[in-house]
N, C-alpha and C positions, 0 to 999 in steps of 0.2 A: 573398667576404665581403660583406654585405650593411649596409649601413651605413643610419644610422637619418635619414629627412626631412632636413632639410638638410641635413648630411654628404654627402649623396647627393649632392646638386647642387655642392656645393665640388668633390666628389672629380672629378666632371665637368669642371665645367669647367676644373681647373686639366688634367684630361688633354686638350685640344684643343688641339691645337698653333694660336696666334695668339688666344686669348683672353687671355690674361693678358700682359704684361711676362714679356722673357727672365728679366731677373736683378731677382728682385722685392725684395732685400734691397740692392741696389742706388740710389743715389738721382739721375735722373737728368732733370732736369727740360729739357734742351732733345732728349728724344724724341721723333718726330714724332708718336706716338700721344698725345703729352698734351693730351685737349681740354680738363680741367675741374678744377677745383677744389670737391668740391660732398662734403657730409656726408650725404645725404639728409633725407627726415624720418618723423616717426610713428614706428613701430615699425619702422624700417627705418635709422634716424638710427644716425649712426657714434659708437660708444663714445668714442670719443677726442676728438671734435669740439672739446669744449670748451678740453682741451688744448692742442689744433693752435690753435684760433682766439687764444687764450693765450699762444702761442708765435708766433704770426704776428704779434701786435700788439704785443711787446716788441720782436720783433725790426725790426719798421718804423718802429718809435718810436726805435731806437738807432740805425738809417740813418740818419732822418729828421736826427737830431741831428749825423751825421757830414758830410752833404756841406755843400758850401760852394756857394752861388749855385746851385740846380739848378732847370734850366728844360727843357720837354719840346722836344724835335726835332724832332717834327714835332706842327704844333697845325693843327688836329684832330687828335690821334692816330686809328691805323684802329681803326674800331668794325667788332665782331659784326656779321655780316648775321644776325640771328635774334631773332625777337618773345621766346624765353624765358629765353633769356640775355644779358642786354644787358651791356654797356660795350667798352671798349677791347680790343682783340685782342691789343696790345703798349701797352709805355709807354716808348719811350724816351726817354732823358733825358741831359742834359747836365751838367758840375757843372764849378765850377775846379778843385776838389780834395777831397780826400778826408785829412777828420780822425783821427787817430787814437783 
């Protein structure tokens, strides 16, 4: 079967065994392949971005509200070695405790 322009390239690559995530319905963020967080852009830009970004800012906002005293563990945190993506590689953090 012959599938139309970009179908083409989907059907591809999800058949190449080690391009995509095993279990992609799966959520599993301490994977060793997870290097980025990134929506793209132009016509390439991810449908959903605005959501995610939506959903990423309530949910940092209701952390943010929950810990008690949080101070980073190591300062400097490790930064990116790379001109195109910069900041912190990790951030971890310290807290007394954790509100409910």
């Amino acid at each position: 079967m012959r599938l139309p322009g970009p179908l083409t390239k989907l059907a591809r690559s999800r058949a190449r065994p080690g391009c995509a995530p095993a279990r992609t319905s799966a959520v599993t963020p301490d994977r060793p392949d997870n290097e980025h967080l990134g929506f793209g852009h132009g016509l390439h830009s991810c449908f959903g971005a605005p959501l995610a970004r939506l959903e990423a800012q309530l949910a940092l906002t209701e952390l943010v509200r929950r810990l008690d005293d949080p101070q980073l563990a190591a300062d400097p945190p490790p930064y990116r070695h790379n001109a195109v993506l910069r900041g912190p590689r990790h951030l971890p953090l310290t807290v007394a405790r954790i509100r409910d």
